[in-house]
C-alpha positions as CSV (number, residue, x, y, z in Angstrom):
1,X,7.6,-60.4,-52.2
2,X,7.1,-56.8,-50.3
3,X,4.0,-58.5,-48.0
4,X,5.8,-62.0,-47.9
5,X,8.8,-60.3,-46.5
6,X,6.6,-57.9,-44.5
7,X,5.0,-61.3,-43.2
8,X,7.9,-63.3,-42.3
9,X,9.3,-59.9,-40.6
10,X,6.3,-59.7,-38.5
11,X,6.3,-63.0,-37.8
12,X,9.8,-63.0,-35.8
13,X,9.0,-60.0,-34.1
14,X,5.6,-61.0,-31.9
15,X,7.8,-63.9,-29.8
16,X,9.9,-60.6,-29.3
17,X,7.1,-58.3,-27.7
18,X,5.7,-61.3,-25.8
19,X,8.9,-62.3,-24.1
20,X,9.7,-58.3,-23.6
21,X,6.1,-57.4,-22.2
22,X,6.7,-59.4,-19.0
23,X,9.8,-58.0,-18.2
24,X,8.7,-54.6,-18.6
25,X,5.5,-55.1,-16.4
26,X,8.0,-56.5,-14.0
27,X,10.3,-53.2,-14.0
28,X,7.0,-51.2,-14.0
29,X,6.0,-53.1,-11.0
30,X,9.0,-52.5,-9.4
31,X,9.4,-48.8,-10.5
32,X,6.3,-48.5,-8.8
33,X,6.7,-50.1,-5.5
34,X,10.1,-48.1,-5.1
35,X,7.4,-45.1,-6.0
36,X,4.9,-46.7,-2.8
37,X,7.9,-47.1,-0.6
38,X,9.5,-43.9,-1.3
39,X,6.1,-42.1,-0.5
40,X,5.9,-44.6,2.5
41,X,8.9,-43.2,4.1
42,X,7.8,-39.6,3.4
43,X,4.9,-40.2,5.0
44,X,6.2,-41.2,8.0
45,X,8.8,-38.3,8.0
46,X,6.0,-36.1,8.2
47,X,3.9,-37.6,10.7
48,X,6.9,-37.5,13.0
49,X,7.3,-34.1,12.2
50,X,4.0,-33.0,12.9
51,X,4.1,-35.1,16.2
52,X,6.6,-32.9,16.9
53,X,5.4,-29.8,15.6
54,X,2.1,-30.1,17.7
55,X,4.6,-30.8,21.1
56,X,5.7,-27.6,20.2
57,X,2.2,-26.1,19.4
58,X,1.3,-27.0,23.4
59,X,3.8,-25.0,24.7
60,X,2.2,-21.8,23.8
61,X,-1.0,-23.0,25.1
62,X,1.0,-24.4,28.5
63,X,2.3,-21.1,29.0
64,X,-1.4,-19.4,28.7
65,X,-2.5,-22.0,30.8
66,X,0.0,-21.2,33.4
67,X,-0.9,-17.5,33.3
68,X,-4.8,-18.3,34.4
69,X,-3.3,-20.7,37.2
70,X,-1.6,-17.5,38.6
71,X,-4.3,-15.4,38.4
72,X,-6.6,-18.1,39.8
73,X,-4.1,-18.6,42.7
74,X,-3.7,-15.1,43.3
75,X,-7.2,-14.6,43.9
76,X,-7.3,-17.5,46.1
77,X,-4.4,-16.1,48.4
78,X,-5.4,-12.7,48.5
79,X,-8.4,-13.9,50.4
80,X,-6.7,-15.9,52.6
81,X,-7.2,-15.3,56.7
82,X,-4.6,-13.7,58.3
83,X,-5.6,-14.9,61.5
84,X,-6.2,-18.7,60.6
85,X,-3.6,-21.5,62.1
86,X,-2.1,-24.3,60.3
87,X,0.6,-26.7,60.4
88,X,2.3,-26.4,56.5
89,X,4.7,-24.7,56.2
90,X,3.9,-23.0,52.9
91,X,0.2,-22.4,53.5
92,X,1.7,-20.5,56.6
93,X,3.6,-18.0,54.5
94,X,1.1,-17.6,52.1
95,X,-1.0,-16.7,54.8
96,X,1.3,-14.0,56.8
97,X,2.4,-12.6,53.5
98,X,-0.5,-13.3,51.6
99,X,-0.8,-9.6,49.4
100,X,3.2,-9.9,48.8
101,X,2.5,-13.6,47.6
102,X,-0.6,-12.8,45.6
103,X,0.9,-9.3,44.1
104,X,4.3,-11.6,43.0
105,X,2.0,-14.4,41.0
106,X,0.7,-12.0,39.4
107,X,4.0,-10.9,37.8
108,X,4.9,-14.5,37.5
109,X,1.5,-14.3,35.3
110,X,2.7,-11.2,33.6
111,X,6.0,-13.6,32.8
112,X,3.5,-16.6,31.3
113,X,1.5,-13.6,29.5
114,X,5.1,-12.9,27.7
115,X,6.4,-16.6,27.2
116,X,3.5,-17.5,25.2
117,X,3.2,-15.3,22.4
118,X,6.8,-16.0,21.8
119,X,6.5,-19.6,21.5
120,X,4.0,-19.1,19.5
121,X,5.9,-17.1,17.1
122,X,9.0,-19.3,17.6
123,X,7.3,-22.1,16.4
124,X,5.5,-20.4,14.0
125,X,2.0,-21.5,14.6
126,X,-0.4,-18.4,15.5
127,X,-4.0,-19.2,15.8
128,X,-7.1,-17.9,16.7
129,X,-7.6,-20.3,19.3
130,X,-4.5,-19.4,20.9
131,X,-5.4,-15.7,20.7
132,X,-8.6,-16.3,22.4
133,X,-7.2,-18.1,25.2
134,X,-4.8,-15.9,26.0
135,X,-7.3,-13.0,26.2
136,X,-9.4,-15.6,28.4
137,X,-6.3,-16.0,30.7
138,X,-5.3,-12.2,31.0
139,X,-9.1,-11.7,32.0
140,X,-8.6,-13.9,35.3
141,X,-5.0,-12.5,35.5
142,X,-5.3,-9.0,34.5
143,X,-8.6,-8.1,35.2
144,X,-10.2,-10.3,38.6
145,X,-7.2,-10.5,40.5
146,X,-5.8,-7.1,40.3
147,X,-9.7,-5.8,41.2
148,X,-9.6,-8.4,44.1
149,X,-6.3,-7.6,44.9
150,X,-7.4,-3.8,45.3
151,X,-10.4,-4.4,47.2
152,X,-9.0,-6.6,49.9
153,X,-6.2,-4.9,50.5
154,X,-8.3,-1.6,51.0
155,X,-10.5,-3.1,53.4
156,X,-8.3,-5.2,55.4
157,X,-6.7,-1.5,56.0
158,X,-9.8,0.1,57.0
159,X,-11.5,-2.5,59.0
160,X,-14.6,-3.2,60.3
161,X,-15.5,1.5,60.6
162,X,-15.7,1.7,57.2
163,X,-18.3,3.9,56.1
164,X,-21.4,1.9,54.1
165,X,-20.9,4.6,50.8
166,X,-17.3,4.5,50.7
167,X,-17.2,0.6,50.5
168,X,-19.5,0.6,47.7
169,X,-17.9,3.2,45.6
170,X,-14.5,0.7,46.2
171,X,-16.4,-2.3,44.9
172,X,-17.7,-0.1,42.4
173,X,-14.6,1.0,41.1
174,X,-13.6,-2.8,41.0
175,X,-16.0,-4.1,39.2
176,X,-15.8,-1.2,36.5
177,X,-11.8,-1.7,36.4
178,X,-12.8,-5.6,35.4
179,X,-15.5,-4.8,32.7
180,X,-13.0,-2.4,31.1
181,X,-10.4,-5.3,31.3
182,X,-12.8,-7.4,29.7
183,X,-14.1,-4.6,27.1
184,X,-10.3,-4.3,26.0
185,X,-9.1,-7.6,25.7
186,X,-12.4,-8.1,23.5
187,X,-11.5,-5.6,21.4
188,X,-8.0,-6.5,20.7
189,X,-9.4,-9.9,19.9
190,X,-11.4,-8.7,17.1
191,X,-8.8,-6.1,15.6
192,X,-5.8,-8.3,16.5
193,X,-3.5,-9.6,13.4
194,X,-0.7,-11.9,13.6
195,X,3.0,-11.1,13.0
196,X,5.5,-9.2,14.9
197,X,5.3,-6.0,13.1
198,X,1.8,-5.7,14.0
199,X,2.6,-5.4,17.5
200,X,4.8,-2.4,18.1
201,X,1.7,-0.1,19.6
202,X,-1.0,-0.8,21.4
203,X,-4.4,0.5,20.9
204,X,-5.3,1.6,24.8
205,X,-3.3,0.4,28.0
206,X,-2.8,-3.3,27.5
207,X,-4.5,-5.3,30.7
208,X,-0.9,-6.5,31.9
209,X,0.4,-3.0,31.8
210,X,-2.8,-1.8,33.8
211,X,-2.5,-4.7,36.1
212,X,1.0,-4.6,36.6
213,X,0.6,-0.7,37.3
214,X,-2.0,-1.9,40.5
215,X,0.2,-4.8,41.5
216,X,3.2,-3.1,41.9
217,X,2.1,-0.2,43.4
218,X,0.4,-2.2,46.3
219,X,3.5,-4.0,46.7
220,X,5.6,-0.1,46.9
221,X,3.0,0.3,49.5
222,X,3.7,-3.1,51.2
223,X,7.1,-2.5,51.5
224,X,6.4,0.8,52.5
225,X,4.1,-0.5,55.1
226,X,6.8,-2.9,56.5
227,X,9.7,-0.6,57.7
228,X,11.7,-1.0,54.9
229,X,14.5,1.9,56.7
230,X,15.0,-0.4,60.0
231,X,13.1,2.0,62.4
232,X,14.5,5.5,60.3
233,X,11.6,7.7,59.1
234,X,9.7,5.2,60.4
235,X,6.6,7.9,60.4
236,X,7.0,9.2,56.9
237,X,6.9,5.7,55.9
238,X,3.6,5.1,57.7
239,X,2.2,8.0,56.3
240,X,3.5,7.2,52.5
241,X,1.8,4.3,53.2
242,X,-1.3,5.4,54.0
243,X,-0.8,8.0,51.1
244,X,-0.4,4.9,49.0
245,X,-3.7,3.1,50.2
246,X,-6.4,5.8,49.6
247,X,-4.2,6.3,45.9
248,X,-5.1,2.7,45.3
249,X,-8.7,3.2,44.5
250,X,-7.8,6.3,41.9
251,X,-5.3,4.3,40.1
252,X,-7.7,1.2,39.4
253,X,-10.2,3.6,38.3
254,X,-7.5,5.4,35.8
255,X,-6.0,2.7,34.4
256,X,-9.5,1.2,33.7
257,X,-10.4,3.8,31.9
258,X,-7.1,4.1,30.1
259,X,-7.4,0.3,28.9
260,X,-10.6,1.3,27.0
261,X,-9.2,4.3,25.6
262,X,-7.6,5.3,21.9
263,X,-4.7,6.3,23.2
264,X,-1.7,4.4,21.9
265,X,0.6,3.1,24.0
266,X,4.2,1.4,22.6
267,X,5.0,-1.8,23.0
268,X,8.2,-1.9,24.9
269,X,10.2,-4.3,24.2
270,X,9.4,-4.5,20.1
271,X,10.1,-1.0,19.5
272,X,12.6,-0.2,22.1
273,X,15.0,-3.6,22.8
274,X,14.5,-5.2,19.0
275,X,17.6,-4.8,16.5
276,X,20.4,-2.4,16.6
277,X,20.6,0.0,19.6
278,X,22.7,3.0,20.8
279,X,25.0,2.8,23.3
280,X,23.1,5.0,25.8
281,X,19.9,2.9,25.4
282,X,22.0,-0.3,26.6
283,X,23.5,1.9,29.5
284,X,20.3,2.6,30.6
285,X,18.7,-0.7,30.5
286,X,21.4,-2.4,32.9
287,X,20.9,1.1,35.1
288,X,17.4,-0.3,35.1
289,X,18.7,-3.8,35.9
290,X,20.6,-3.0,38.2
291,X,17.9,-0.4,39.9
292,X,15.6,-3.6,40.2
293,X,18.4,-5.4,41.9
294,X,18.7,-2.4,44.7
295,X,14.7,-1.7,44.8
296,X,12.7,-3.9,42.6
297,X,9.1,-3.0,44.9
298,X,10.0,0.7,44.0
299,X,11.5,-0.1,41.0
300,X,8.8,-1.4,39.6
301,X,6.1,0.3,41.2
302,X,7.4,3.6,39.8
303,X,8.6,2.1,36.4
304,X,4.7,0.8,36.2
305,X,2.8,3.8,36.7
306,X,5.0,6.0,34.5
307,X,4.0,3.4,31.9
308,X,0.2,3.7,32.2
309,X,1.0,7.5,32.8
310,X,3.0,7.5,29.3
311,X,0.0,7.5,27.4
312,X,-2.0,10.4,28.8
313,X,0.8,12.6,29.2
314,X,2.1,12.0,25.6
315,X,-1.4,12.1,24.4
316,X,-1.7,15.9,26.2
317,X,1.8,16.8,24.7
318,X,0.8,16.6,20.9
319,X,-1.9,18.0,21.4
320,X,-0.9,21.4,22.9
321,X,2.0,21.2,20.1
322,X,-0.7,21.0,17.5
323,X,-2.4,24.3,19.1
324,X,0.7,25.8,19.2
325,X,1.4,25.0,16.0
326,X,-2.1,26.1,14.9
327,X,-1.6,29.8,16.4
């Protein structure tokens, strides 16, 4: 009776399975192309989100990009004639003003230089490539065209008298202020880490703090040079002009040297202007604001060179406290 029954009970139930087994593989089937389409439309969700993460990516790399241009077009203006004739209007100016023009890209580099590691870290995408680019770009930027800057201005000055020796040592000193440029900007490449908090100090001047130091004391001296009073003092400011021309030479030299050195210099903006501030700190940042709005050649000029001075000078300070300390 027990397999009987066990045999008519099976019996009934087979028709069941086989009219059930179709209707399951069609749910599974369907179960799985909801699956394929869901990962279908994820899919695509990312692919238009990394289409727009790498237009973001560029910008870094734009903005490096932009900083060789105005080192490349600096060079090319500084060179310019000052005695050649043309009918544009804009390769006219270039040409009567050509150190101003040349001098000002390269701050307009300086501004590129700052733009891009930002993006970068705004769109949170720091690579190597990007690192080596940049140092590529502040080489031009920061290390030819302040040289070639120097150099031209210096001679232009002295003409056609200059003594054989003292041209040499000038080009000398050029070429030695590049090499160190290049020297440090390797260097940071190889000991250089991503992330904010590992750029509050630099090891050495930086190249756009050694450039900028050059630039904008040539263009003190350029303004300087161009009566800047309206015909008062109009010898003392021929004479601090001149001053300011054979100081040139010294100051590529130094802040060469400094950009090679271990002295650490901070990194303004990250330890100074970043998170909560006292109230004399803000007062003097607008009374620097408003000190480049009144005399941004001197200004900056000043501001610079106390900056590539910074180092040094603090570097001599702890040192003689440490003696005194010692004694």
């Amino acid at each position: 009776m027990n397999d009987q029954g066990g045999a008519d009970g099976a019996a009934p139930g087979r028709p069941q399975d086989s009219a059930i087994r179709p209707l399951r593989r069609r749910l599974q089937r369907r179960r799985l192309t909801d699956e394929q389409l869901e990962h279908r439309r994820r899919r695509i969700r990312r692919r238009g989100r990394r289409a727009y993460i790498r237009s973001v990516y560029s910008l870094p790399s734009l903005a490096t990009l932009g900083n060789a241009i105005c080192g490349f077009a600096s060079i090319y203006v500084t060179f310019m004639d000052p005695s050649a004739q043309t009918n544009d209007a804009w390769t006219s100016f270039l040409i009567k003003n050509h150190f101003l023009a040349a001098a000002y890209l390269l701050f307009i580099a300086m501004l590129f230089d700052a733009l891009d590691g930002r993006l970068a870290r705004f769109a949170r995408h720091t690579t190597d490539f990007g690192g080596q680019l940049d140092s590529l770009a502040d080489v031009i930027s920061f290390g030819a065209a302040p040289a070639f800057l120097a150099l031209q201005l210096f001679h232009e000055w002295q003409g056609p008298s200059m003594v054989p020796i003292v041209s040499r040592t000038i080009w000398a000193i050029g070429a030695l202020y590049m090499s160190c440029a290049a020297i440090r900007l390797a260097r940071f490449n190889v000991s250089n880490e991503h992330g904010e908090q590992h750029h509050f100090s630099f090891l050495g001047l930086p190249s756009p703090g050694a450039g900028g130091a050059v630039v904008a004391f040539i263009l003190m001296q350029q303004d300087l040079a161009g009566d800047p009073w309206r015909g008062y003092l109009l010898d003392w400011a021929h004479t601090l002009s001149a001053i300011c021309i054979w100081l040139i030479p010294p100051l590529v030299l130094a802040t060469g040297l400094l950009m090679i050195s271990n002295i650490r210099y901070p990194h303004m903006v990250n330890r100074y202007m970043r998170g909560k501030r006292s109230l004399g700190r803000l007062i003097a940042v607008v009374a620097i604001l408003l000190l480049l709005v009144v005399a941004h050649r001197f200004t900056l000029g000043l501001g610079l060179l106390a900056y590539a001075l910074w180092g040094p000078t603090s570097y001599a300070w702890v040192r003689l406290r440490r003696k005194a300390l010692a004694k």
